[in-house]
C-alpha positions as CSV (number, residue, x, y, z in Angstrom):
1,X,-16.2,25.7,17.5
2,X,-12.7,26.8,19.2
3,X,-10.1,24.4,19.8
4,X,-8.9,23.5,22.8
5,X,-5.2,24.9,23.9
6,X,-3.5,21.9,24.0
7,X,-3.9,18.8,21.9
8,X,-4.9,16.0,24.4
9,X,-5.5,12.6,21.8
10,X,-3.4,11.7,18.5
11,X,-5.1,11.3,15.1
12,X,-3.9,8.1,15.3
13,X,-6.1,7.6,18.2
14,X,-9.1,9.1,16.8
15,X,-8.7,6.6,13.5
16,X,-8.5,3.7,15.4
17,X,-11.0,4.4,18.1
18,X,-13.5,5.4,15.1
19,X,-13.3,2.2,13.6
20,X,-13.8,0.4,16.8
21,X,-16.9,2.1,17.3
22,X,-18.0,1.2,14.3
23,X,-17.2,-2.2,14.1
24,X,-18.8,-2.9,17.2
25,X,-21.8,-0.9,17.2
26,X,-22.4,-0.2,13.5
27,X,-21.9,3.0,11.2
28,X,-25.1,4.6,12.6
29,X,-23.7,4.7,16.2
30,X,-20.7,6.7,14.9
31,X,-20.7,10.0,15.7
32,X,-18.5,12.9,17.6
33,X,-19.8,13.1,20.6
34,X,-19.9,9.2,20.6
35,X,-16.1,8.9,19.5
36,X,-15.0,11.8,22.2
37,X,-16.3,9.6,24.7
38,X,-14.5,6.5,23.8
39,X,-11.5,8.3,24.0
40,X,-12.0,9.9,27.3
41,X,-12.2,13.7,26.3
42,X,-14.2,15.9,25.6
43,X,-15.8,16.6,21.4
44,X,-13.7,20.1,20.9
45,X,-10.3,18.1,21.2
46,X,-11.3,16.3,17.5
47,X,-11.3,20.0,16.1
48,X,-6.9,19.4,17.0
49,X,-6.9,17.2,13.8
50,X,-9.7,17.0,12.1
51,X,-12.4,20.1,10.9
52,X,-15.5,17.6,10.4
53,X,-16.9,14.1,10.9
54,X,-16.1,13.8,7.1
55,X,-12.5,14.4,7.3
56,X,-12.5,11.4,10.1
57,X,-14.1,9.0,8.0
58,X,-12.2,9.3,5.3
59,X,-9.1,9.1,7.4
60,X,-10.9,5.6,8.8
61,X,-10.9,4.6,4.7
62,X,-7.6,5.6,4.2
63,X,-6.4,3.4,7.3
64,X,-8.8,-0.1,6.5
65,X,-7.7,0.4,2.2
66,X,-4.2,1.3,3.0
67,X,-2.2,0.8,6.2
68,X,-4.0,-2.6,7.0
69,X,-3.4,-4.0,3.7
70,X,-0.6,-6.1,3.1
71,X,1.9,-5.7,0.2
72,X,3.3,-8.4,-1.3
73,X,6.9,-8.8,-2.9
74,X,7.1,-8.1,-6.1
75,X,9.8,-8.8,-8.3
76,X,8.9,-8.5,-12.4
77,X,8.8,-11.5,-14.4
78,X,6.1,-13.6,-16.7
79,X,4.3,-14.5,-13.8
80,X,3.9,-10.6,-13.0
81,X,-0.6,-11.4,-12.5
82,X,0.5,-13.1,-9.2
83,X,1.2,-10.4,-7.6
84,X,-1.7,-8.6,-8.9
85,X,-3.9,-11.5,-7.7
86,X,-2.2,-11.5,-4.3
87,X,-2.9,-8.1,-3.7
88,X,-6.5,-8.4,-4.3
89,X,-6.6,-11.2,-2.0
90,X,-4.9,-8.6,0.7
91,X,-7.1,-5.6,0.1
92,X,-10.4,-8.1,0.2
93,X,-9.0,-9.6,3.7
94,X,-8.2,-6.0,5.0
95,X,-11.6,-4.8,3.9
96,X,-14.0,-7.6,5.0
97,X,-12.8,-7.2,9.2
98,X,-14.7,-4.1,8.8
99,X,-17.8,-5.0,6.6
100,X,-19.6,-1.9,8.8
101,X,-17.2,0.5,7.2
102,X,-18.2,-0.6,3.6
103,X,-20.2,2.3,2.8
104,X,-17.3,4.6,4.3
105,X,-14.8,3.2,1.7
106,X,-17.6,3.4,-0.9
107,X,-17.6,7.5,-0.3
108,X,-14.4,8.0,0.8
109,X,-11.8,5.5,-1.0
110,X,-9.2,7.0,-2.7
111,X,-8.7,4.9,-5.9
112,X,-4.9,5.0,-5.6
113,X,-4.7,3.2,-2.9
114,X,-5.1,-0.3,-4.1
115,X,-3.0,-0.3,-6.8
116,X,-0.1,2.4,-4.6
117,X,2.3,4.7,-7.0
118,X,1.0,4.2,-10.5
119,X,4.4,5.5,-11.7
120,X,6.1,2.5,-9.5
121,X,3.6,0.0,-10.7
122,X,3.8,0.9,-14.3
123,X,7.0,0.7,-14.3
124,X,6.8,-2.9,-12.9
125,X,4.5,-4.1,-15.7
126,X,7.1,-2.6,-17.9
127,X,9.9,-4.5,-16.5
128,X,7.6,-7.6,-16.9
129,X,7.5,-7.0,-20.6
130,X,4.1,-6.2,-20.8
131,X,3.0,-3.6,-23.5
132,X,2.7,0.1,-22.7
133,X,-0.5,0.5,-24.2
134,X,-1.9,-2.2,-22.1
135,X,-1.0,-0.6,-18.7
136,X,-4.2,1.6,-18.5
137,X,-6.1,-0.8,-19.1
138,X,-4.6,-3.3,-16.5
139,X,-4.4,-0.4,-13.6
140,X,-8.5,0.6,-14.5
141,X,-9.2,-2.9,-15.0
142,X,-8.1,-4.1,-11.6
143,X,-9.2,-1.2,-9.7
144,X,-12.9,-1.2,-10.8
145,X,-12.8,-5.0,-10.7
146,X,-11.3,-5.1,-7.2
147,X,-13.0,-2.5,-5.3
148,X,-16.7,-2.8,-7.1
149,X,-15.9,-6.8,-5.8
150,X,-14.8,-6.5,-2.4
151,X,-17.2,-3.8,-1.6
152,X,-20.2,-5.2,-2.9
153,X,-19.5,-8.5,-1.0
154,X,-19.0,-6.5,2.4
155,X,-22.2,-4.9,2.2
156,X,-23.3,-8.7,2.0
157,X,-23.7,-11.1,4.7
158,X,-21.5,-13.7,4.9
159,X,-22.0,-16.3,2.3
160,X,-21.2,-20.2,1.7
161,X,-20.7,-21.8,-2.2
162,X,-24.5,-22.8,-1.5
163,X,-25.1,-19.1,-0.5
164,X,-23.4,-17.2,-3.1
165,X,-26.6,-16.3,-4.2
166,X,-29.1,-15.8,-1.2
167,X,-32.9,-16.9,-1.4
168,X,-32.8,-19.2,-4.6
169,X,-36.0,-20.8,-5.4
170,X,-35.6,-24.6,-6.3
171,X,-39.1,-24.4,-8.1
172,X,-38.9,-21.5,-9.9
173,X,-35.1,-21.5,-10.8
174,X,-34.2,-24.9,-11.1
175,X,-30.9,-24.1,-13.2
176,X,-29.5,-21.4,-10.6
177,X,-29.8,-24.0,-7.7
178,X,-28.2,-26.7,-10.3
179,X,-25.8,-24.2,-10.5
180,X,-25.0,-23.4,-7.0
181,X,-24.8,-27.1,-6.4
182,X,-22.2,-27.5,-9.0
183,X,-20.0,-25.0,-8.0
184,X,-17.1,-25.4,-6.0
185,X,-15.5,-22.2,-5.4
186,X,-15.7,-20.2,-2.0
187,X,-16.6,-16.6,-2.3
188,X,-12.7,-15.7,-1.8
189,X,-11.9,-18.3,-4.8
190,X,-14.5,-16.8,-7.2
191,X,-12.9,-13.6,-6.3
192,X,-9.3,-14.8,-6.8
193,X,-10.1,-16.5,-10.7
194,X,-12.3,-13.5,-11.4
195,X,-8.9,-11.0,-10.8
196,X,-6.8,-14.0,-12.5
197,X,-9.0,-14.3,-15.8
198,X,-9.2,-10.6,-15.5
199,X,-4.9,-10.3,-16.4
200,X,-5.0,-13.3,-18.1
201,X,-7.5,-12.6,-20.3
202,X,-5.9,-8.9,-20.5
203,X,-2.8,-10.8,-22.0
204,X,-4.7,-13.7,-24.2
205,X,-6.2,-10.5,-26.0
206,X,-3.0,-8.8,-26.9
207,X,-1.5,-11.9,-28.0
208,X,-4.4,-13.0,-30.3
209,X,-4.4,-9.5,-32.2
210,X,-0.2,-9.8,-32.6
211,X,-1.2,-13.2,-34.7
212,X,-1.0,-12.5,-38.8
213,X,-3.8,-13.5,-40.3
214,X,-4.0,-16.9,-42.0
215,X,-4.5,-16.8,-46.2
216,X,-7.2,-18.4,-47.3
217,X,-6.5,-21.1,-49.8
218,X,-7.9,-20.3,-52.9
């Protein structure tokens, strides 16, 4: 399809009127006809900045996982899982306004973008004394554990500490609604302990294995 002349929208534009769209009116409804006429032009002026619907939506995953996500301060030190912990928390805020665009960021997520320059972040865990060896699997770790998390509970509805898990049975599972009464913890705190442990647990590890062995008494 030719392009026109002259460019008459930003990409900037396109990006955020495509996630408007489908906010409003769900993934399905997203198309480029449909996102031409929310911007008042006509479909040929997309083909200025992007070659294909594909190269939109992932610009729309780059935008929700990235620019919208806060980053905290960091400055290294023993409590360096904070800010590990506090990013989490920022990416799952930035990615649950836009639970329609969950299976967007499922295809189209760069994996770099939570966790930004590994170089820059490594070199932070480093300055926090934490062992090189340990860095891949702290980077991996809260990657998988944060993305897999978040975007499974987007593609969810909404849930409550009684609702955590949907349609439990009373009769036939008896120790899953004991359970669920029991528990205290919001769906953003379950999140927040699960990254905690996650580091935590990380560093319990290493320091166990760093222990001599005790001599058995004869």
């Amino acid at each position: 399809m030719p392009r026109p002349s002259k460019p008459l929208i930003s990409r900037a534009a396109a990006v955020q009127a495509s996630i408007e769209i489908i906010d409003s009116e769900g993934l399905e409804a997203f198309s480029l006809p449909r996102l031409a006429k929310q911007l008042g032009v006509r479909a040929p002026s997309l083909y200025h900045h992007f070659s294909d619907k594909s190269e939109i939506l992932a610009a729309v995953a780059r935008h929700i996982a990235g620019a919208t996500v806060v980053r905290p301060r960091r400055r290294p030190g023993p409590d360096w899982p904070e800010f590990f912990v506090a990013l989490s928390l920022n990416f799952r805020q930035a990615i649950l306004r836009h639970r329609n665009a969950a299976p967007i960021l499922l295809q189209h997520l760069p994996r770099e973008l939570l966790i930004g320059t590994y170089e820059e972040t490594a070199q932070f865990l480093a300055d926090s004394g934490v062992p090189t060896h340990l860095h891949v699997q702290i980077l991996d770790g809260m990657e998988t554990l944060s993305i897999g998390a978040v975007l499974t509970e987007a593609m969810r509805k909404p849930s409550t500490r009684a609702t955590i898990f949907p349609n439990v049975d009373p009769e036939s599972q008896p120790l899953l609604t004991e359970a669920l009464a029991a528990n205290e913890y919001t769906s953003k705190q379950l999140f927040e302990e699960m990254i905690r442990s996650f580091l935590h647990g990380v560093m319990r590890d290493e320091a166990k294995s760093a222990r001599p062995a005790k001599k058995r008494s004869a």
